[in-house]
Backbone as a chain_set.jsonl record, in Angstrom:
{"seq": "XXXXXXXXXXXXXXXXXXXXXXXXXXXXXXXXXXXXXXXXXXXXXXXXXXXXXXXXXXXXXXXXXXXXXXXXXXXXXXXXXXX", "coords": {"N": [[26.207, -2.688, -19.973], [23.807, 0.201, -20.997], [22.502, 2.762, -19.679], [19.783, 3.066, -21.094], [16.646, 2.16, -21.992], [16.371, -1.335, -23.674], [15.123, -2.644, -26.243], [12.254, -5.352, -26.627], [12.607, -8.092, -27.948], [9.941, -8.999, -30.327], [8.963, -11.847, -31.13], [9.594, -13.077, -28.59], [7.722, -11.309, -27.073], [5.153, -11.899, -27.988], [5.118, -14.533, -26.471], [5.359, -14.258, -23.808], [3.638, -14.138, -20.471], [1.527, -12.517, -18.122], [2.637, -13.565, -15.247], [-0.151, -13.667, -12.903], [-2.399, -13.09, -14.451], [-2.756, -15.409, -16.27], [-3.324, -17.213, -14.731], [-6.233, -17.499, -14.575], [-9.325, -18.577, -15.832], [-10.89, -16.544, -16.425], [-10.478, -15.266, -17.77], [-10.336, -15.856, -20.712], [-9.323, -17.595, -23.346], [-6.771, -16.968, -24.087], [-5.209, -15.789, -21.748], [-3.718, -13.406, -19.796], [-2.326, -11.578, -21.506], [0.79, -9.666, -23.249], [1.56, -6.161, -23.098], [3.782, -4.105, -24.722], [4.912, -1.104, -23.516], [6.189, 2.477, -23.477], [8.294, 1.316, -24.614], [9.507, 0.156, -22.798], [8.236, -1.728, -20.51], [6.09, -4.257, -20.037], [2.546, -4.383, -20.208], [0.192, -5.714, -18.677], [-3.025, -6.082, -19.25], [-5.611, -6.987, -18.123], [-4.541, -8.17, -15.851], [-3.728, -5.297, -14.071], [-1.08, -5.286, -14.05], [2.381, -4.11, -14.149], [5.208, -4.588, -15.646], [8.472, -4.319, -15.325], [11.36, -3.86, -18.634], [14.681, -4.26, -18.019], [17.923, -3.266, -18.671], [17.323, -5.255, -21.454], [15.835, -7.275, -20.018], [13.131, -8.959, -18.892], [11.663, -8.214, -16.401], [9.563, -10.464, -14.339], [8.135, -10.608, -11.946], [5.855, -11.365, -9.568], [5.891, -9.25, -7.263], [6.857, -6.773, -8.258], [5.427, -6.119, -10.501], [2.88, -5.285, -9.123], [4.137, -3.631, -7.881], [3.833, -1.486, -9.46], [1.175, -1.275, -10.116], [-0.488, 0.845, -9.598], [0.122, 2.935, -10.78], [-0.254, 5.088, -13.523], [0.17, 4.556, -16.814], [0.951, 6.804, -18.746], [2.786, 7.766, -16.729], [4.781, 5.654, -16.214], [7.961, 5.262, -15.442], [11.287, 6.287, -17.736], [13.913, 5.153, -18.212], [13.231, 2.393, -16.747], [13.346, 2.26, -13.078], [16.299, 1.083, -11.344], [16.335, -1.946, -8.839]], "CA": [[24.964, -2.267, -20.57], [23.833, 1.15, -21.4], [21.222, 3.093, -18.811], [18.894, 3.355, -21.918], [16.047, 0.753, -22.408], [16.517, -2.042, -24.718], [13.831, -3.416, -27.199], [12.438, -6.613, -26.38], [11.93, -9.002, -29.054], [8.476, -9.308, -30.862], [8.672, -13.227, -30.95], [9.307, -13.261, -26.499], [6.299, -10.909, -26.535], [4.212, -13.027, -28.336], [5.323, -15.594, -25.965], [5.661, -13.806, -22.548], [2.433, -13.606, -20.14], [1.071, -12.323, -17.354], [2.065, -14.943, -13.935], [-1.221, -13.395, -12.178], [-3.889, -13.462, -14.918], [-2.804, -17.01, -17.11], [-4.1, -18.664, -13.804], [-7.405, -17.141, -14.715], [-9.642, -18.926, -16.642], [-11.966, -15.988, -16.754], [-9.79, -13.862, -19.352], [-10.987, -16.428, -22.247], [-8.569, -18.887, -24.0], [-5.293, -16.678, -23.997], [-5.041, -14.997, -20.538], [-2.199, -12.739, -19.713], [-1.563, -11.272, -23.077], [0.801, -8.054, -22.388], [1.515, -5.151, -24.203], [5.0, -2.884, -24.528], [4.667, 0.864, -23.492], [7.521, 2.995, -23.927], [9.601, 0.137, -25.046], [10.777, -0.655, -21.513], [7.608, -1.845, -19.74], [5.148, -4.983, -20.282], [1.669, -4.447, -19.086], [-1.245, -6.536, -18.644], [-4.369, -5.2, -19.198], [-6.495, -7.862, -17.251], [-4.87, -8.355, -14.176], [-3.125, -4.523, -14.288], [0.406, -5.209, -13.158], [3.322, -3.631, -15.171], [6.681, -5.028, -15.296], [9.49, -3.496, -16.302], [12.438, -4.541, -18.444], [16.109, -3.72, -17.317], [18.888, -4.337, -19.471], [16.802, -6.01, -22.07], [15.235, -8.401, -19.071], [11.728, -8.642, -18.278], [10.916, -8.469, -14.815], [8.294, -10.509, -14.036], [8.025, -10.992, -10.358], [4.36, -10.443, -9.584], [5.875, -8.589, -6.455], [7.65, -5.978, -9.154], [4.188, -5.751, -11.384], [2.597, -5.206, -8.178], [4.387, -1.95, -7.233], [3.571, -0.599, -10.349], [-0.06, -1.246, -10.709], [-1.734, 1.702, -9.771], [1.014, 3.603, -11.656], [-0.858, 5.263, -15.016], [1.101, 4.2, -18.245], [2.049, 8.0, -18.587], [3.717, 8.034, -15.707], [5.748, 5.018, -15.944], [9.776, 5.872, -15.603], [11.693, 5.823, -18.624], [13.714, 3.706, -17.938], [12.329, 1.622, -15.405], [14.117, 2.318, -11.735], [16.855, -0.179, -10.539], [15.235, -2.899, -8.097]], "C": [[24.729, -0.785, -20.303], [22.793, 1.422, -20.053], [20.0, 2.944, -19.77], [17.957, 1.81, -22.295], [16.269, 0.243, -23.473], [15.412, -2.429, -25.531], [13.692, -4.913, -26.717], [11.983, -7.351, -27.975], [10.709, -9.302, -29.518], [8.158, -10.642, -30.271], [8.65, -13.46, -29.208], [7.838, -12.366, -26.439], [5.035, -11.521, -26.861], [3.724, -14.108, -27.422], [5.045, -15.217, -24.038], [4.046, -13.658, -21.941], [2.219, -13.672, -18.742], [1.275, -13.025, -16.104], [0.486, -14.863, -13.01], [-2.645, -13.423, -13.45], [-3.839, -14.722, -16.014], [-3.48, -17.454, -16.019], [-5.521, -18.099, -14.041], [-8.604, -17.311, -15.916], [-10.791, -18.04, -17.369], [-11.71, -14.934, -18.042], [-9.876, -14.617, -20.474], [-9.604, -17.134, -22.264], [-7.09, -18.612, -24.113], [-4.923, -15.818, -22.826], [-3.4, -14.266, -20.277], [-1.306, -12.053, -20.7], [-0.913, -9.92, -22.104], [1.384, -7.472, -23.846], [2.953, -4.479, -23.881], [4.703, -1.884, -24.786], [6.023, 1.004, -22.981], [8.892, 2.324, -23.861], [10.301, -0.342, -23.914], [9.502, -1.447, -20.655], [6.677, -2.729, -20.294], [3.846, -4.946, -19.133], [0.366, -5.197, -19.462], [-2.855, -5.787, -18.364], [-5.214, -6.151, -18.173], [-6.142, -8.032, -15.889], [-4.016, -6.588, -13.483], [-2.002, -4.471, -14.27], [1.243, -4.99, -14.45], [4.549, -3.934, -14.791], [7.449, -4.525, -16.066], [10.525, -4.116, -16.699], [13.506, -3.656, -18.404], [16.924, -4.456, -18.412], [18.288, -5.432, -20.598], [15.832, -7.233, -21.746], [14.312, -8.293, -18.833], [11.66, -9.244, -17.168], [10.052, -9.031, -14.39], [7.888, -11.291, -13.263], [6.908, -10.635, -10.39], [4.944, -9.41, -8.432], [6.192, -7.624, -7.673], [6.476, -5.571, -10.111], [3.238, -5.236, -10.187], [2.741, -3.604, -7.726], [4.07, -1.127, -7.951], [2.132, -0.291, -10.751], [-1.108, -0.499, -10.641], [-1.156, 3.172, -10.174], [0.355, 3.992, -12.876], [0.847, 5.2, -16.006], [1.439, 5.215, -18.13], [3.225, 8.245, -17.596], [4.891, 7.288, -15.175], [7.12, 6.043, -16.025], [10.478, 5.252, -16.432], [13.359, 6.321, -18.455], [13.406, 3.315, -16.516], [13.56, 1.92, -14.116], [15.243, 1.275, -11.516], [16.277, -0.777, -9.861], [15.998, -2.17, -6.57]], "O": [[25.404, -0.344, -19.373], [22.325, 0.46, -19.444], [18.994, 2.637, -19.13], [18.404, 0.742, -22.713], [16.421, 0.994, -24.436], [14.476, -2.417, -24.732], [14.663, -5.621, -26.452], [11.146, -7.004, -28.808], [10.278, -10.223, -28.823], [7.418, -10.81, -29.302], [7.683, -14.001, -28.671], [6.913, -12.8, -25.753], [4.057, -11.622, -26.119], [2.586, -14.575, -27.372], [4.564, -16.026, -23.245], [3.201, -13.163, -22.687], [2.598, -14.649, -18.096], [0.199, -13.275, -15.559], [0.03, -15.888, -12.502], [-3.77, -13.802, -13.125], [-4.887, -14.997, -16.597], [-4.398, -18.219, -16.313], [-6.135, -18.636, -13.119], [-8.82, -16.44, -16.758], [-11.442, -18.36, -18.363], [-12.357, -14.231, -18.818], [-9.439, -14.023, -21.46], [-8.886, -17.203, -21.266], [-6.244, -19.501, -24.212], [-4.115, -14.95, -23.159], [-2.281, -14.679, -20.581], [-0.08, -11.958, -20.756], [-1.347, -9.352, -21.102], [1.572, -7.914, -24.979], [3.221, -4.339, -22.688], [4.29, -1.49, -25.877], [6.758, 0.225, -22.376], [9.992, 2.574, -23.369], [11.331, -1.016, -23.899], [10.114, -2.011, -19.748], [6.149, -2.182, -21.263], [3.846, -5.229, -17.935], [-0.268, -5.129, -20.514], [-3.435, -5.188, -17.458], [-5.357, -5.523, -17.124], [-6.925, -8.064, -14.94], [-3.69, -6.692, -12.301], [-1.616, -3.332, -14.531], [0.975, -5.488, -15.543], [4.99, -3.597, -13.692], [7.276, -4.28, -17.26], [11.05, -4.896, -15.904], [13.39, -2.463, -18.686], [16.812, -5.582, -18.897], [18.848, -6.529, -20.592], [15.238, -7.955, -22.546], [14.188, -7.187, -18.307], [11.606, -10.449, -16.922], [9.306, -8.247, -13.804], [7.389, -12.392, -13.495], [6.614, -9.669, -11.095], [4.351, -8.349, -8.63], [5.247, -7.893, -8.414], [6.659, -4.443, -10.57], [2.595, -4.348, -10.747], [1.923, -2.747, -7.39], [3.922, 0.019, -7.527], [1.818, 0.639, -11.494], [-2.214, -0.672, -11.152], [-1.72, 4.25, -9.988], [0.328, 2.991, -13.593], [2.0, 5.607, -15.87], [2.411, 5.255, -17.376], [4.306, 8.809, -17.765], [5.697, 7.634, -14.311], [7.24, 7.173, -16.498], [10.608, 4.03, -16.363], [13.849, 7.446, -18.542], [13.39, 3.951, -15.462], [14.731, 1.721, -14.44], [14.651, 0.196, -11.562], [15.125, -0.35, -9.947], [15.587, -2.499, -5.457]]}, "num_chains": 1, "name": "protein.A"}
């Protein structure tokens, strides 16, 4: 695989959410929605944590969303660090 981030699939993002804010019944009826910023990084607006994907993989250890969460979106690293 290339160093360069991969695209993740629309249909997995649709599908993919949040492990720290789905348990939260307070984010309304779809909790954990996330979002892709600069095509390598899924982030959750509700519970903040940003996971990054590697190799086309989404990361999504809460420890690993965790390290990133008081990280501003600009400043993510493109591409995301090795672990």
């Amino acid at each position: 695989m290339s160093d360069q981030a991969m695209p993740l699939h629309p249909s997995l993002l649709e599908l993919l959410r949040c492990p720290v804010a789905v348990r939260s019944a307070e984010h309304g009826d779809d909790p954990g929605r996330l979002r892709l910023v600069h095509g390598c990084w899924l982030v959750c607006d509700e519970s903040g944590l940003k996971y990054p994907i590697r190799d086309g993989i989404a990361i999504m250890l809460i420890e690993e969303g965790e390290k990133w969460r008081n990280t501003a979106e600009a400043d993510l690293p493109v591409p995301p660090p090795a672990a």
